[in-house]
C-alpha positions, -999 to 999 in steps of 0.1 A, spaced: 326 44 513 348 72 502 363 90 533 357 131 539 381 154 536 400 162 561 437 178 581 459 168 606 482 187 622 510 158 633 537 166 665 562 140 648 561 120 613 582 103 602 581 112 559 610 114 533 633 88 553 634 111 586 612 119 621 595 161 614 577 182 640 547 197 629 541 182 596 508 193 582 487 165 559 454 175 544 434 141 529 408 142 503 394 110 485 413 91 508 448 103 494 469 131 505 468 163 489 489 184 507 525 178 529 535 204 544 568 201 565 580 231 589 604 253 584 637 249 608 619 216 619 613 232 650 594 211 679 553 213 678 539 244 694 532 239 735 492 238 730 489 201 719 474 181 753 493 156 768 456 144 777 442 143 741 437 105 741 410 106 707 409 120 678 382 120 658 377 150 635 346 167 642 319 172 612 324 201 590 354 212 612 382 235 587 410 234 614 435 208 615 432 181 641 457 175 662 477 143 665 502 137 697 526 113 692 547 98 665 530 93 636 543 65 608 529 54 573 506 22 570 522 -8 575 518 -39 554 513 -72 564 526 -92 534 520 -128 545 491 -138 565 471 -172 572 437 -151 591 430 -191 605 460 -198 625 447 -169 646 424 -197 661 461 -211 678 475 -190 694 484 -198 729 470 -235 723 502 -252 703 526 -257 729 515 -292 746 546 -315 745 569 -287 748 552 -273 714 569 -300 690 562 -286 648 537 -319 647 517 -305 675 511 -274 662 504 -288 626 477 -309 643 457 -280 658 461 -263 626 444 -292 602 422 -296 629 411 -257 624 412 -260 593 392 -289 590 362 -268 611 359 -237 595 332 -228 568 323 -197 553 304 -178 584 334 -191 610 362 -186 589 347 -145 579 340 -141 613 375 -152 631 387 -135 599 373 -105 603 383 -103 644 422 -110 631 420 -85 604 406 -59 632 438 -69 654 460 -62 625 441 -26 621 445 -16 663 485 -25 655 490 -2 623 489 -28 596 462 -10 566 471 -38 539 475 -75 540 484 -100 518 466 -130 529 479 -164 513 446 -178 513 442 -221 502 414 -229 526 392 -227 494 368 -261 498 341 -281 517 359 -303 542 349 -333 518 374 -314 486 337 -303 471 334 -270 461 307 -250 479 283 -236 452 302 -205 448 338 -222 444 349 -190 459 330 -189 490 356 -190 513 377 -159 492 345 -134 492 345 -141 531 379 -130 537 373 -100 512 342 -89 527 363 -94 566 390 -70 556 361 -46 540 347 -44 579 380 -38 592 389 -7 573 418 -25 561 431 -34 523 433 -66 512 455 -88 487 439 -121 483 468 -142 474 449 -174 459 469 -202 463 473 -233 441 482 -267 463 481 -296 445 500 -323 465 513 -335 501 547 -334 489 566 -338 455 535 -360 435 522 -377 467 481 -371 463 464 -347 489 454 -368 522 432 -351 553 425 -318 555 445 -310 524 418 -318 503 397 -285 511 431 -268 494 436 -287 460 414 -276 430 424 -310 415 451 -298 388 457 -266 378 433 -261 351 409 -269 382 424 -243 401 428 -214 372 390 -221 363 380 -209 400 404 -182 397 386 -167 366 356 -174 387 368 -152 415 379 -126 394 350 -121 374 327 -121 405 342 -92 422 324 -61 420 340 -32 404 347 -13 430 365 -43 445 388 -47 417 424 -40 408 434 -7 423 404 -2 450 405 -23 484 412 -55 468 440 -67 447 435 -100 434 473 -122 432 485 -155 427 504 -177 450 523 -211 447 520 -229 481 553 -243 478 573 -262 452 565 -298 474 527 -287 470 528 -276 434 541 -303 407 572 -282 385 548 -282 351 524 -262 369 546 -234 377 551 -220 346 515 -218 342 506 -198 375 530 -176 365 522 -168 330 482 -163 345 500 -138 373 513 -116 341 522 -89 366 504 -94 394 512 -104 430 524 -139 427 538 -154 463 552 -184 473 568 -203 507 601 -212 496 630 -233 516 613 -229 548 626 -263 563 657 -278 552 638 -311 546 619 -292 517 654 -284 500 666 -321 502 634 -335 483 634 -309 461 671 -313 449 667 -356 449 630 -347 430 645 -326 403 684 -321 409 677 -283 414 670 -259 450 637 -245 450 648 -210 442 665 -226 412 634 -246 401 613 -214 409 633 -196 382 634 -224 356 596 -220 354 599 -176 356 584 -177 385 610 -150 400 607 -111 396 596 -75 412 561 -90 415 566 -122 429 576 -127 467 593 -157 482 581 -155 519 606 -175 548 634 -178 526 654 -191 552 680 -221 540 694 -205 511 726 -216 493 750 -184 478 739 -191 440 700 -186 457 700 -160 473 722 -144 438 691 -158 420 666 -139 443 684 -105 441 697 -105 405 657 -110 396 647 -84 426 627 -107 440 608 -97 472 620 -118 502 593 -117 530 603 -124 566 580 -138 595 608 -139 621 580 -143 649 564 -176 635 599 -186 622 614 -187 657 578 -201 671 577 -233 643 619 -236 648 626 -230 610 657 -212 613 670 -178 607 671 -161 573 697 -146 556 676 -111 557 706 -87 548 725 -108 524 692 -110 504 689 -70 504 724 -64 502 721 -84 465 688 -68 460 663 -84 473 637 -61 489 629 -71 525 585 -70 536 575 -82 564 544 -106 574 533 -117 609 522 -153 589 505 -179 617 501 -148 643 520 -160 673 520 -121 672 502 -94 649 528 -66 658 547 -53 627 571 -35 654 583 -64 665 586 -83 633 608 -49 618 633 -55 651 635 -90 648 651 -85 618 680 -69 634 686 -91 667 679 -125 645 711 -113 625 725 -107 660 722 -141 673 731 -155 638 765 -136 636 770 -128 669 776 -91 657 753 -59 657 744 -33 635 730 -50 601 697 -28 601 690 9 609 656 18 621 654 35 584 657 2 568 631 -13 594 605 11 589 607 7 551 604 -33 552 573 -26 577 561 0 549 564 -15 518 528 -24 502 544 -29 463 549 -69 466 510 -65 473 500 -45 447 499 -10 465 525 8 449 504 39 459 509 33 497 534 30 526 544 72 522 532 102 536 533 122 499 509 139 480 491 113 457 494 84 483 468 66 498 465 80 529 475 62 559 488 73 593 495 53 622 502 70 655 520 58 682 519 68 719 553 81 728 546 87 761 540 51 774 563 26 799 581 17 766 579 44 745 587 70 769 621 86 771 631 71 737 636 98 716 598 100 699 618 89 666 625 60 639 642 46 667 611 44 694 593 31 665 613 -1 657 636 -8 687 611 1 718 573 5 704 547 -23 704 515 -30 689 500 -19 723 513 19 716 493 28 688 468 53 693 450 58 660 452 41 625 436 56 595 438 38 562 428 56 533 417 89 549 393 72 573 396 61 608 400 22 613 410 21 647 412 43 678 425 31 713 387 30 728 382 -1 704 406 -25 718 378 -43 746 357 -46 715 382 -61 695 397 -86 718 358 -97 729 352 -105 690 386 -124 688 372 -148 718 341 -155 709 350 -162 673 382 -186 684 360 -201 711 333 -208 686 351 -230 669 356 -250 697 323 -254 713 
C-alpha cells in the first residue's frame, strides 16, 4: 500500500547530527520530499497543544500536522529472534542459570509451526513498531517441521515472518540462517533439527526457493530485503563459509561471533584460528556483513573487524540477561567498526535503552565515563545499512520516511532538555507517541492495550 502524501510540522527533530525547532517534512511515496529547517532555529510557535495526544492527518487536509515532542529517525533493529519473545519473564527459575533459559527456548522452538510462530511474530514485530523500531533484521533458522522435514513450501516458516512484519507497518530483513551442527562437526540432536537444511547445498537450494517465491513488490529494495546469515562458526563447518558468502555477493550476510568464551576455545583447538580470524579466511568479513555480540575479542580481532569495516552489532540487554560479557563497543568503532544495535532474545524491545547501554556497559568495564555521546547513540540506533536500507535512518529529502516521536513531557522525559540527550540517556520505549515508517502511520499511543492483548494471547497459546 503506498502511503498518501502528506506534512508535518515537527516542534523538535533531531536531522543533520543536531535537535531543530520547527523543522518542516513534507512525504510523498513514502519518502521525504521536502526539509525544511527554520531560520535562527528559534523555538516552535506557542499554538502547538500541550493536549494534542493523536495525530492522524485528516483526508485531503493541505496544512501541516502538527507533531509535539521530539521527533527522531527510524530505528533499526539489526538482530532479532521474533520467538524468544515467547520467554520473557519465564527464564529465571534456578536463579535464571544460561541452561534454563536454553531449555525454554528449544522447548519454544520445538512448538511453533507456521500460524503460531506468524502470529507471536507478528505481536513482537508490533512491539518493536509502538518503540520506534521501522526495520528489523531478523536472523531467522526456525526453518523446519519439528521432525527436520521440510513443510511443503521449504520456506513456510520465512513467508510467515515476512507476511508478520508486512502487518506491522514495519520493514523487514529476513536474515536466513545456515546451521549445520551442534558444535564444531557434532551432528544436529533435538530441536536443532528444525534448523539444519542438511549441508549447504541443502540450505542454498531453499534459499533460491525463497527468493524466487517472493512477489515483486517484496523484493530487494521494497519492504523486504532478503540476506544471508551464518549461525555461528561452531554451527557452520569452515568449507561452508566461503560458500555463503560468495551466494551473499553483496547482500546482508550476519553472523554470532565470540559470544561465549567457550566458543573461542573450540574454535582455536578445531582449527588453530579465533573465529573472527576463521571468518576472514573464508571472506566472510566486509561493509555488508555484521558480526552480532562480538564480545571476547583479542587485539588482532577486533583490527580484523575494523580494517574490513565490518559492522559490529551489540545486544547489551540480552548480553547482560544470558551473562555473556561485555563488548569491546568503542574499541571496535574507534578501528572502524560501525556500531548497530539489536534487542536479539527481547528481554527488552526498547532501542533507547540498548543505545545507553552502550555507554554505562563501558562504564562498568573501565570504570571511566564518557566513551559515547548521545550523537554517537542515536546513529548506532539509526543505522539501517547492515540491513540493506541504505535509504533510511535520516530525515533528508530522498529517504524513506520515518519519524518517531517521543513524549517529552513524561515522568522521565520531562525537564531533560527535549534533545539527543532525553532521547538516549532518559527516554524509554514507553515515551513514544507516534511511529510512521515509510510515510504511513504504524503506531500511535491509543494502540498499546491492543498490542500487549495480541502479545498474551499469542505467548499463552503456545502454552495451553
Amino acid at each position: 500500500m503506498t502511503a498518501q502524501a502528506a506534512a508535518y510540522l515537527l516542534e523538535r527533530a533531531w536531522v543533520d547530527g543536531a535537535v531543530h525547532d520547527g523543522v518542516l517534512v513534507e512525504i510523498e511515496a513514502g519518502r521525504f520530499t521536502r526539509v525544511v529547517l527554520p531560520r535562527g532555529n528559534s523555538r516552535f510557535p506557542a499554538e502547538v497543544s500541550a493536549g494534542m495526544d493523536e495525530f492522524h492527518r485528516v483526508p485531503g487536509e493541505t496544512h501541516p500536522t502538527r507533531l509535539p515532542g521530539l521527533t527522531l529517525p527510524g530505528l533499526a533493529n539489526c538482530h532479532s529472534h521474533a520467538f524468544h519473545r515467547a520467554l520473557r519473564g519465564r527464564t529465571q527459575a534456578e536463579r535464571g542459570t544460561f541452561w534454563t533459559w536454553r531449555e525454554q527456548m528449544y522447548a519454544v522452538a520445538g512448538r511453533l509451526d507456521p500460524d503460531s510462530y506468524f502470529a507471536l511474530a507478528r505481536a513482537t514485530y508490533r512491539e518493536m513498531a509502538a518503540s520506534g523500531i521501522t526495520t528489523v533484521g531478523e536472523f531467522h533458522y526456525l526453518h523446519h517441521q519439528p521432525d527436520g522435514t521440510p513443510y511443503d513450501d521449504p520456506n513456510e516458516m520465512g513467508h510467515a515472518l515476512i507476511q508478520a512484519a508486512q502487518d506491522a507497518g514495519i520493514r523487514i530483513a529476513l536474515l536466513d540462517t545456515c546451521y549445520l551442527s551442534s558444535g564444531f562437526g557434532k551432528p544436529v540432536e533435538g530441536v536443532q533439527v528444525r534448523y539444519s537444511d542438511g549441508d549447504i547445498d541443502g540450505w542454498s537450494a531453499r534459499q533460491d526457493a525463497l527468493e524466487s517465491g517472493l512477489s515483486p513488490e517484496r523484493r530487494q529494495g521494497g519492504p523486504v530485503v532478503l540476506g544471508s546469515a551464518i549461525h555461528s562458526v561452531r554451527a557452520v563447518p569452515r568449507e561452508a563459509l566461503a560458500r555463503i558468502a560468495e551466494r551473499a555477493g553483496g547482500s546482508p550476510i550476519h553472523v554470532h561471533l565470540s559470544e561465549q568464551r567457550a566458543e573461542n576455545q573450540e574454535c582455536l583447538t578445531a582449527y588453530g584460528m579465533t573465529p573472527t580470524a576463521l571468518l576472514h579466511d573464508a571472506g566472510v568479513l566486509g561493509p555488508e556483513a555484521t558480526a552480532v555480540h562480538a564480545t571476547h575479542l583479542t587485539d588482532a580481532d577486533i583490527a580484523l573487524l575494523g580494517q574490513t569495516r565490518t559492522n559490529s552489532c551489540f545486544c547489551p540487554t540480552t548480553e547482560r540477561d544470558l551473562g555473556d560479557g561485555i563488548g569491546p563497543s568503542r574499541r571496535l568503532h574507534t578501528a572502524g567498526s560501525p556500531i548497530t544495535l539489536g534487542s536479539d532474545s527481547h528481554a527488552v524491545i526498547d532501542l533507547f535503552e540498548e543505545m545507553r547501554a552502550l555507554e554505562m556497559d563501558e562504564r562498568l568495564a573501565t570504570e571511566q565515563r564518557g566513551h559515547w555521546s548521545a550523537a554517537e547513540l542515536l546513529n548506532a540506533g539509526t543505522r539501517h545499512p547492515s540491513l540493506g536500507f541504505a535509504d533510511a535512518g535520516t530525515i533528508a529529502v530522498g529517504q524513506r520516511a520515518d519519524l518517531v516521536t517521543l513524549d517529552t513531557t513524561t515522568v522521565r522525559t520531562a525537564g531533560t532538555g527535549a534533545d539527543e540527550n532525553t532521547a538516549t540517556f532518559a527516554a524509554t520505549a514507553a515515551d513514544v507517541t507516534q511511529v510512521l515508517c515509510d510515510g504511513r502511520v504504524v503506531f500511535s499511543r491509543g494502540d498499546v492495550g491492543e498490542i500487549g492483548r495480541e502479545l498474551e494471547a499469542s505467548i499463552q497459546g503456545l502454552r495451553s
